[in-house]
C-alpha positions as CSV (number, residue, x, y, z in Angstrom):
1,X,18.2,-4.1,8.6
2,X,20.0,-7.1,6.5
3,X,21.6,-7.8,10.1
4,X,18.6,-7.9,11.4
5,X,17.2,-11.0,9.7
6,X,20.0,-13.3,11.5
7,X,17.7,-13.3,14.7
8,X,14.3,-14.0,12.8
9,X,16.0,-17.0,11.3
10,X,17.0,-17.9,15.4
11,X,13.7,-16.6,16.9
12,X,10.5,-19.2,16.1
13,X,8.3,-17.4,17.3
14,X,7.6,-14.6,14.4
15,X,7.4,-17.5,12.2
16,X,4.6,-19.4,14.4
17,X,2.7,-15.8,14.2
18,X,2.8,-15.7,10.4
19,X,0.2,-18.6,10.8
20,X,-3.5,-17.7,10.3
21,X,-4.6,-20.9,12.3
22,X,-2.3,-20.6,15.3
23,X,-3.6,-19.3,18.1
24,X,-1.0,-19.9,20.4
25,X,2.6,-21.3,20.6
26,X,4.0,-25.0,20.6
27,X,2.9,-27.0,24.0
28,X,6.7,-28.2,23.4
29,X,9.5,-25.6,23.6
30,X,12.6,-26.9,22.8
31,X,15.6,-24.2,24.0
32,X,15.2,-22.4,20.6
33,X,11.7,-21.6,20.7
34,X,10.6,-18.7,22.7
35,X,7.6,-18.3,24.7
36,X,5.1,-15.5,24.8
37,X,6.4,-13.7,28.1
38,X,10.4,-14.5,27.0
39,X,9.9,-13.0,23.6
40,X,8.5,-9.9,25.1
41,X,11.2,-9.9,28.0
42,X,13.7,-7.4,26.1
43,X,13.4,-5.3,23.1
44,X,15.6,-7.3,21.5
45,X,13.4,-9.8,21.3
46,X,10.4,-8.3,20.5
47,X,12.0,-6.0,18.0
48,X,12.0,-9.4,15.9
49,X,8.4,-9.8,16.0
50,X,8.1,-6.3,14.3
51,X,10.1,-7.5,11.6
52,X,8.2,-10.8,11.2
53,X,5.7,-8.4,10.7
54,X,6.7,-6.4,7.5
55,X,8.6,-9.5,6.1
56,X,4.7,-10.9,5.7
57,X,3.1,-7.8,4.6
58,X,6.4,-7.4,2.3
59,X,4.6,-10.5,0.5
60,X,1.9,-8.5,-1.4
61,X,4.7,-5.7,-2.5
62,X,4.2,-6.6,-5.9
63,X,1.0,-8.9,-6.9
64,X,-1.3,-6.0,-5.1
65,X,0.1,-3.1,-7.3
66,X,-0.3,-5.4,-10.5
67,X,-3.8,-7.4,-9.8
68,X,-5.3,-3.5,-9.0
69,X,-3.5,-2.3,-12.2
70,X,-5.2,-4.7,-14.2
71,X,-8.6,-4.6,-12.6
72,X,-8.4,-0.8,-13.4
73,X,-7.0,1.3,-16.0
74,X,-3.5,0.8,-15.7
75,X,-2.4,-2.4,-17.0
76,X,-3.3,-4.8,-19.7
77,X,-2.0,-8.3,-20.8
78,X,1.0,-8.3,-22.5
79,X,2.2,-9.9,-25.7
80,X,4.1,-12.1,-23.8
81,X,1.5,-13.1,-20.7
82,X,2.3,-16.0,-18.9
83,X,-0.3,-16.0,-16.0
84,X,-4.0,-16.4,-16.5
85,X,-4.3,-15.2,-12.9
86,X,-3.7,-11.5,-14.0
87,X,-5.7,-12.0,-17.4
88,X,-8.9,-12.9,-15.1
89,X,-8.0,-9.6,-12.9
90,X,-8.3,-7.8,-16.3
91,X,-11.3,-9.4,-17.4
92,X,-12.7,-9.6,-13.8
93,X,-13.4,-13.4,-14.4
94,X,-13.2,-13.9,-10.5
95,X,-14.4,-16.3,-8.1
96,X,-14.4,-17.2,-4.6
97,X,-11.6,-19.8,-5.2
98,X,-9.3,-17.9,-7.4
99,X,-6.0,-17.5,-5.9
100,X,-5.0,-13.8,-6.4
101,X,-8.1,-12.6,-4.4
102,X,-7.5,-14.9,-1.8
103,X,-4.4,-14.0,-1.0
104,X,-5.0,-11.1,-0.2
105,X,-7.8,-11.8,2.6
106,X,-5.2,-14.5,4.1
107,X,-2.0,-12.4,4.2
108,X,-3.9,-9.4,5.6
109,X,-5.5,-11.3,8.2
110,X,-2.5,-12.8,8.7
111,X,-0.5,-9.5,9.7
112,X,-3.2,-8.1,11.9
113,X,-3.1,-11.2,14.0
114,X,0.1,-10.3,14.8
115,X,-0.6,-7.0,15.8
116,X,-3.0,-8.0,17.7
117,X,-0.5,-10.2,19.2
118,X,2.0,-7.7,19.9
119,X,-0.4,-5.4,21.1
120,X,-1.2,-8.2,23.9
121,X,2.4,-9.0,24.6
122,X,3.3,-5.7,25.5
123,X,0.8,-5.0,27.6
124,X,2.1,-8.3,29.5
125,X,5.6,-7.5,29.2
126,X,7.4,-6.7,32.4
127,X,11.3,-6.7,30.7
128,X,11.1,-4.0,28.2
129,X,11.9,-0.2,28.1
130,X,9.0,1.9,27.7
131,X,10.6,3.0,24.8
132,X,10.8,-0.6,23.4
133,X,7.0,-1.0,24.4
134,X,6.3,2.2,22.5
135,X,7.6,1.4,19.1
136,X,6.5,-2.6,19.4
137,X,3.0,-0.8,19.8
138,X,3.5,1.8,17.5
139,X,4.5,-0.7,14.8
140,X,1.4,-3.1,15.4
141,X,-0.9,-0.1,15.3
142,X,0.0,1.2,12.0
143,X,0.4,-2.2,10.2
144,X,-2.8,-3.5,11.2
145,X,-4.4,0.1,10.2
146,X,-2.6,-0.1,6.8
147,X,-3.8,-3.9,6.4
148,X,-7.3,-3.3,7.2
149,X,-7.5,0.0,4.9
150,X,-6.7,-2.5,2.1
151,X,-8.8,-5.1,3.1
152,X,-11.7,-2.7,3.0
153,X,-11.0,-1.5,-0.4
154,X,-10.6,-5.2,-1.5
155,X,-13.1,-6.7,-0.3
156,X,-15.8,-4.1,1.3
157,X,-17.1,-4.9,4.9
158,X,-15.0,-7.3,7.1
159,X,-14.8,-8.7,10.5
160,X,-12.6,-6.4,12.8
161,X,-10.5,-8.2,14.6
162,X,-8.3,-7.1,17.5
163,X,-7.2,-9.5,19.7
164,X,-5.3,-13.0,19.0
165,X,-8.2,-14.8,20.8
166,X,-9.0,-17.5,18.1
167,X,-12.0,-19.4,19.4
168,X,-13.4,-15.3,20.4
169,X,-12.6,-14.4,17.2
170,X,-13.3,-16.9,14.1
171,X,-16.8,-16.7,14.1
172,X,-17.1,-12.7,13.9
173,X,-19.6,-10.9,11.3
174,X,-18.5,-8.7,8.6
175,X,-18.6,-4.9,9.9
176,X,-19.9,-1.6,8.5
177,X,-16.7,0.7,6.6
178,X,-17.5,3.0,8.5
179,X,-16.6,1.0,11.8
180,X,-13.8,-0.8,10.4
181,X,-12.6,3.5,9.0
182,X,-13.3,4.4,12.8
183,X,-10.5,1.7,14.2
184,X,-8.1,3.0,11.2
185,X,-7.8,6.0,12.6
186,X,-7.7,5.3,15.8
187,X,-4.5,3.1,15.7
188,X,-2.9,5.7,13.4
189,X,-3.5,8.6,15.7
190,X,-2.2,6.1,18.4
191,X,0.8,5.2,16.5
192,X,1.4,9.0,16.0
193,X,2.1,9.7,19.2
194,X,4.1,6.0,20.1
195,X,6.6,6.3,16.6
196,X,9.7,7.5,16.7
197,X,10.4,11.3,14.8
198,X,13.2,9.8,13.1
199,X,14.1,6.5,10.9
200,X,16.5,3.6,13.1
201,X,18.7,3.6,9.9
202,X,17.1,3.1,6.8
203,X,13.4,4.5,6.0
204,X,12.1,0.6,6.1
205,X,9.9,0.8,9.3
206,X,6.9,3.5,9.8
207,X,7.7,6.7,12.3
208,X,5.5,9.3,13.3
209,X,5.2,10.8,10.1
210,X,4.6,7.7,8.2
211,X,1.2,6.8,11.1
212,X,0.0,10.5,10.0
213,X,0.9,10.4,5.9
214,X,-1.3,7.1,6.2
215,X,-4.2,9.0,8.4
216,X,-4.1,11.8,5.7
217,X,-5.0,9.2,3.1
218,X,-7.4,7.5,4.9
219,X,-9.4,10.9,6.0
220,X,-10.2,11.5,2.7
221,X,-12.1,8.5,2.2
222,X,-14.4,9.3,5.6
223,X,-14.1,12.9,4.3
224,X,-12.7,14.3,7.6
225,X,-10.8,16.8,5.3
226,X,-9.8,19.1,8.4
227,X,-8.1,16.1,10.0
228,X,-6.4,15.1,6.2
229,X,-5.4,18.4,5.6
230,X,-3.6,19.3,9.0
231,X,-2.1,15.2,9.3
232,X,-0.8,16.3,5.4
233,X,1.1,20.0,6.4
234,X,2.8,18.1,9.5
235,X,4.5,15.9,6.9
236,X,5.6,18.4,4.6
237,X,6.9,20.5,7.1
238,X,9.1,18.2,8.1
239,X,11.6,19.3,5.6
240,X,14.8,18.1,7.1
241,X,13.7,14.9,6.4
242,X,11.6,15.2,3.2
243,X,12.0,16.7,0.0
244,X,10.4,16.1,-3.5
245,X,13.2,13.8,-5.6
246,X,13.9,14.5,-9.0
247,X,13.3,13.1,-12.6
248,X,15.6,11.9,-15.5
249,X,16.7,15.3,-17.3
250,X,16.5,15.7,-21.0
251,X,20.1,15.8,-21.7
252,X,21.3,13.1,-19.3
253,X,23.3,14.4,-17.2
254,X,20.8,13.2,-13.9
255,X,18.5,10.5,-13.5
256,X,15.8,9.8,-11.7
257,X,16.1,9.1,-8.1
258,X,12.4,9.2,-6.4
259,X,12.5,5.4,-5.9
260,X,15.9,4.9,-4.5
261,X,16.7,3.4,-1.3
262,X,16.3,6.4,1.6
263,X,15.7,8.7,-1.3
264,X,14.0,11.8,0.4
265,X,10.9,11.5,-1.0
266,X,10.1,8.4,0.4
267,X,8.6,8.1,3.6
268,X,8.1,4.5,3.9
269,X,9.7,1.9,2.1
270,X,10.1,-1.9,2.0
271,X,13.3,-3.4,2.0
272,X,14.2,-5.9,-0.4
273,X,17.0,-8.3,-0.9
274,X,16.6,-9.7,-4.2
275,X,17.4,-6.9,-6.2
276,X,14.2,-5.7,-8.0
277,X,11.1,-4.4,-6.6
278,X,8.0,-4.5,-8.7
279,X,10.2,-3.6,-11.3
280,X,11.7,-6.8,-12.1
281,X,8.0,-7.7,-13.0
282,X,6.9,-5.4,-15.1
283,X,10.2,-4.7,-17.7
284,X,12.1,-7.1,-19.6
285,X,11.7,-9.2,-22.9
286,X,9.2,-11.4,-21.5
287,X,7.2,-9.0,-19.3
288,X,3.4,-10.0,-19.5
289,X,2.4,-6.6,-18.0
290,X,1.8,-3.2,-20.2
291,X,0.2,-0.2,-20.0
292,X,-3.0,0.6,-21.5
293,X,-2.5,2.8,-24.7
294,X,-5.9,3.4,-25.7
295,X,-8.1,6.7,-25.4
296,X,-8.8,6.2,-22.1
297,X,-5.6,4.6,-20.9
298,X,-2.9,5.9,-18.5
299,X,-0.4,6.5,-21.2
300,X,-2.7,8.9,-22.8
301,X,-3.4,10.9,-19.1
302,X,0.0,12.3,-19.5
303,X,0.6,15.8,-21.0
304,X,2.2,16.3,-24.5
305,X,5.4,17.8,-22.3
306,X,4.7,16.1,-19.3
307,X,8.3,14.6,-17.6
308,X,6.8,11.6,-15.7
309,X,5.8,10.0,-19.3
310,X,9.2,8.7,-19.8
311,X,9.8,8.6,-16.3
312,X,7.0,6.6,-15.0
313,X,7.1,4.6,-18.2
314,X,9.4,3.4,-21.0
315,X,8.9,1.8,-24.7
316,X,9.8,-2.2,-24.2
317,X,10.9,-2.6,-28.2
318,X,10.8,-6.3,-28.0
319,X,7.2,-6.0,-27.0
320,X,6.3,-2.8,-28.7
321,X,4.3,-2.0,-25.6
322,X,5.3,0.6,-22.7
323,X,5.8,-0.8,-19.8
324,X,6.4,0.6,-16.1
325,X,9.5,2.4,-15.4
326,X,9.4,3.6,-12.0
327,X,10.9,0.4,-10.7
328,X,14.1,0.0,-13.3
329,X,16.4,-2.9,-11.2
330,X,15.2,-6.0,-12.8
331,X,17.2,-8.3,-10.1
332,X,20.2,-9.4,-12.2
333,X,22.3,-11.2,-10.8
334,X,25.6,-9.3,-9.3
335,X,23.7,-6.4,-9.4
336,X,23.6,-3.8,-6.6
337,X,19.8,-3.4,-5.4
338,X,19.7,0.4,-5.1
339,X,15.5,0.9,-5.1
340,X,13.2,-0.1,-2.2
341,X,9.7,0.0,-2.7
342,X,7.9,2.9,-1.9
343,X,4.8,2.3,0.4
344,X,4.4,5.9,1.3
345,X,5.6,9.4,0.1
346,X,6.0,12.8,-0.5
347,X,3.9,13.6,-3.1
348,X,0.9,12.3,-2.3
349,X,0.7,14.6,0.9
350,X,0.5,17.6,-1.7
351,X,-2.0,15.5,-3.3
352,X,-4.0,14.5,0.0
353,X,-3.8,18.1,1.3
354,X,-4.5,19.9,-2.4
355,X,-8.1,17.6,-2.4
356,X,-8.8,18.5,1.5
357,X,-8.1,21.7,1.0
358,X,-10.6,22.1,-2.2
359,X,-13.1,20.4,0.2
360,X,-12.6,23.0,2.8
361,X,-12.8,26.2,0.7
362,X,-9.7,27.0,0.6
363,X,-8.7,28.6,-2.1
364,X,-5.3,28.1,-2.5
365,X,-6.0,24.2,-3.2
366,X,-4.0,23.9,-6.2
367,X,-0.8,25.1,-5.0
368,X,0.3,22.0,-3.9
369,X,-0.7,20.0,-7.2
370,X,1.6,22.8,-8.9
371,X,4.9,22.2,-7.1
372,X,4.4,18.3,-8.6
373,X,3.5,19.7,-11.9
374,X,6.8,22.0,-12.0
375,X,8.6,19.0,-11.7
376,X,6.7,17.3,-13.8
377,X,7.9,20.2,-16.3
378,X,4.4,21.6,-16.9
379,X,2.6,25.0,-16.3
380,X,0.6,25.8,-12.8
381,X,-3.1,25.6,-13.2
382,X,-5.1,28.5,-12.1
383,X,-6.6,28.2,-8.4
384,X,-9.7,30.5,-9.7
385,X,-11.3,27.3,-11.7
386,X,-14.6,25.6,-10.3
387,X,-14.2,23.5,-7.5
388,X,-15.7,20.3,-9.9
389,X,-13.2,21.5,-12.3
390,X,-10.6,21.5,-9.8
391,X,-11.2,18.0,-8.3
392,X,-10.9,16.7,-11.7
393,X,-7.0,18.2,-12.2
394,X,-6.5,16.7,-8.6
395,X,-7.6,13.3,-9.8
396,X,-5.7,13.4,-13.1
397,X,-2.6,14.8,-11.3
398,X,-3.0,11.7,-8.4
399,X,-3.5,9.2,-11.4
400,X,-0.2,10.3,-13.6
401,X,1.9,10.6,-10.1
402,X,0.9,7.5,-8.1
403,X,0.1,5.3,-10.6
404,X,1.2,1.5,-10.4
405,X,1.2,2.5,-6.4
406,X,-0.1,0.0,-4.2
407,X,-4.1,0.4,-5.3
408,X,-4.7,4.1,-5.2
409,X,-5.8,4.1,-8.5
410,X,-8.5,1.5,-8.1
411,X,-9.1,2.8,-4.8
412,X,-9.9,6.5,-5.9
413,X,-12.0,5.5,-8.4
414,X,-14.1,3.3,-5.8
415,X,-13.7,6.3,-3.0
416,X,-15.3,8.8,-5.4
417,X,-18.1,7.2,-7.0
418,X,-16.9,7.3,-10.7
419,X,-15.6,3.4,-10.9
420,X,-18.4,2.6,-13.3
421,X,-18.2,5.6,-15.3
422,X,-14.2,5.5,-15.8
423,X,-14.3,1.4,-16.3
424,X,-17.5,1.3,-18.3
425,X,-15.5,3.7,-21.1
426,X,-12.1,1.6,-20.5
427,X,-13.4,-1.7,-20.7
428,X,-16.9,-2.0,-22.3
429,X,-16.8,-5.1,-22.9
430,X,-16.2,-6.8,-19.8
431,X,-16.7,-4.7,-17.1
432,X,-19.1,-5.3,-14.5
433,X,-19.7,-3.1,-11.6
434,X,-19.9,-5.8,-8.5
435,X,-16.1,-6.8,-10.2
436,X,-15.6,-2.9,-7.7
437,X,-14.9,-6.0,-4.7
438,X,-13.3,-9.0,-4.7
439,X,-15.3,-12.4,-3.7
440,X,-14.9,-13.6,-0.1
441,X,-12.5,-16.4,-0.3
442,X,-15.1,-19.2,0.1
443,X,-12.6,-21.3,2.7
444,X,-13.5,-18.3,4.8
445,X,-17.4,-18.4,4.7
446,X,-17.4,-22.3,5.1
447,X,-15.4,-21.6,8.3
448,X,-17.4,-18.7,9.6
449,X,-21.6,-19.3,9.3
450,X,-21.6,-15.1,9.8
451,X,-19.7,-14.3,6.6
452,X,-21.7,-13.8,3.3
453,X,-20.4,-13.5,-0.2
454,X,-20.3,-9.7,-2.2
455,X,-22.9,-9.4,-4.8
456,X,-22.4,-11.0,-8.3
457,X,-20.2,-14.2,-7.1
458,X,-21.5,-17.9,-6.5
459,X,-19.6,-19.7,-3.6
């Protein structure tokens, strides 16, 4: 992968793509800037356009997973906060102008455009392998899938855009979810069938089994729980390349390994060459990020014996606050990086296929939340409770396990209905139910007449 990067730096063109105004290459090409048609002529070349493509969606590693935990129930404002930015996610003091929500619209947009591109310039290409044209493909299906999930669950309806036609494109209306949830799956199911069985190295790029882990997730929120529950079993029976990692033991003698680089667990990761992850954000003396204590906060979720407590978080004693632990490289220098950050894994197919499986009848639902909880060092749960019963153990075990993970707290709360109820008790002071979306980044609806803003924000 590290090799890799030498021919980004040499190729110009995956650079010109990361623009969200570009619409097409320089009308000058000096003899280091590649056309469409040349970049496309060998998979080479085009391979470097698919890692143009998680280097930009490798930008919202960390701000996504800490803006959500503050506009939820994860984190709060440290002692020691330094950026009003995540204060106003905490106190949902948004507007249309504010940087952090913005962001995330551009770099989004900015990804599926080139999908969209690549789609295009493989279906021109005349120089590469079907295989090459398969996982080019396979790639741009599943990124602009996973980018459009998010910016559904950011921001609520949204133009769907699928080709790198600018002029065709810019003045597009915001779509039904439902439409925008129909195109998700599609291009995961696609990429299913066009991704490789098996990593190219390291477990930094989606295969097959990341495209259908994703799908699993995203049936759940259009409640095709037949289709999340088979996508889930076709992960987890892939056990010669996935296993459940383990935690730090009592006496010392192992340590936690679930967020390692290639660890089994993981089934999609992002690479990273600085030597922390989200980590090196959320621990330290100066960290401005901690985890709610209170009644209703995650450190209170956890069981009295539960293992993920000191696992998942850890007592900062210059703070006196707990802080995230998952991540635990910090990006010192001469330090080896040994974690990558986990976009997909494991675990949360039990979880996806425990909450289809509930939804379906079937009563052996819980099973799979119990293999995480024997881990977690805790006792099974009993299969015979009621179903509402049982969706609420799902819920509490996908909030202990995934939490601080790319948005799926927030977006839980949002899929099932019970953001108001769960925030109104966690912050009743400043919560306000529009704060559920972000505001349209007003440069946005000044460019495009069809875009209006969400309820509850002033342009």
């Amino acid at each position: 992968m590290k090799k890799n990067f030498k021919y980004i730096i040499a190729c110009i063109l995956p650079l010109a793509l990361l623009s969200t105004s570009c619409n097409k290459l320089l009308e000058v090409t000096p003899k280091y800037i590649y056309t469409t048609k040349q970049i496309y002529d060998n998979d080479l070349l085009a391979d470097s356009v698919v890692l143009a493509l998680y280097g930009k969606f490798a930008t919202m590693q960390n701000d996504l997973s800490l803006s959500t935990g503050f506009s939820s129930d994860e984190f709060r404002p440290g002692i020691n906060n330094f950026n009003e930015g995540y204060t106003f996610m905490y106190n949902y003091n948004l507007n249309p102008f504010s940087g952090f929500t913005n962001s995330y619209w551009g770099t989004c947009y900015s990804v599926i455009g080139i999908a969209n591109a690549m789609e295009e310039g493989v279906a021109q290409s005349i120089g590469m392998t079907q295989a090459g044209k398969n996982e080019v493909l396979g790639q741009a299906k599943f990124m602009r899938a996973l980018n459009y999930y998010f910016l559904i669950n950011l921001y609520g309806e949204v133009p769907l855009v699928l080709t790198s036609n600018y002029k065709e494109e810019r003045m597009k209306p915001r779509m039904a979810t439902s439409t925008v949830y129909h195109q998700i799956v599609k291009d995961l199911e696609d990429a299913s069938t066009l991704l490789r069985d098996q990593y190219q190295g390291e477990r930094v790029r989606a295969n097959k089994w990341a495209a259908l882990a994703l799908l699993s997730r995203v049936c759940l929120f259009t409640k095709e729980w037949q289709k999340a529950e088979q996508s889930a079993t076709q992960v987890i029976a892939q056990q010669q390349l996935y296993s459940l990692g383990q935690l730090d033991t009592q006496d010392g003698t192992k340590v936690m390994d679930i967020f390692l680089k290639n660890n089994p667990e993981q089934i999609l990761q992002l690479w990273n060459s600085l030597g922390s992850s989200i980590g090196g954000y959320t621990l330290g003396t100066f960290t401005g990020f901690a985890v709610t204590e209170d009644e209703n906060g995650l450190l209170q979720a956890f069981e009295a014996d539960d293992k993920r407590k000191d696992n998942y978080t850890k007592l900062e004693e210059s703070t006196t606050s707990y802080m995230n632990y998952k991540y635990r490289s910090n990006g010192e220098d001469g330090m080896p990086n040994n974690e990558y950050t986990s976009v997909l894994r494991l675990s949360e197919q039990y979880l996806n296929r425990a909450e289809a499986r509930l939804q379906l009848g079937d009563p052996s639902a819980l099973e799979d939340v119990n293999i995480l909880r024997k881990r977690a060092g805790l006792q099974a749960i009993s299969n015979s409770m009621p179903k509402e019963q049982a969706l609420k153990a799902i819920i509490h075990e996908r909030r202990v396990e995934l939490c601080f993970e790319w948005a799926d707290r927030w977006c839980t709360l949002k899929r099932l209905g019970i953001a108001d109820a769960v925030m109104s008790k966690a912050k009743p002071d400043t919560w306000k139910s529009y704060a559920q979306l972000f505001p349209i980044p007003t440069t946005e609806i000044q460019n495009n007449r069809l875009l209006n803003q969400n309820p509850g924000y002033t342009n």
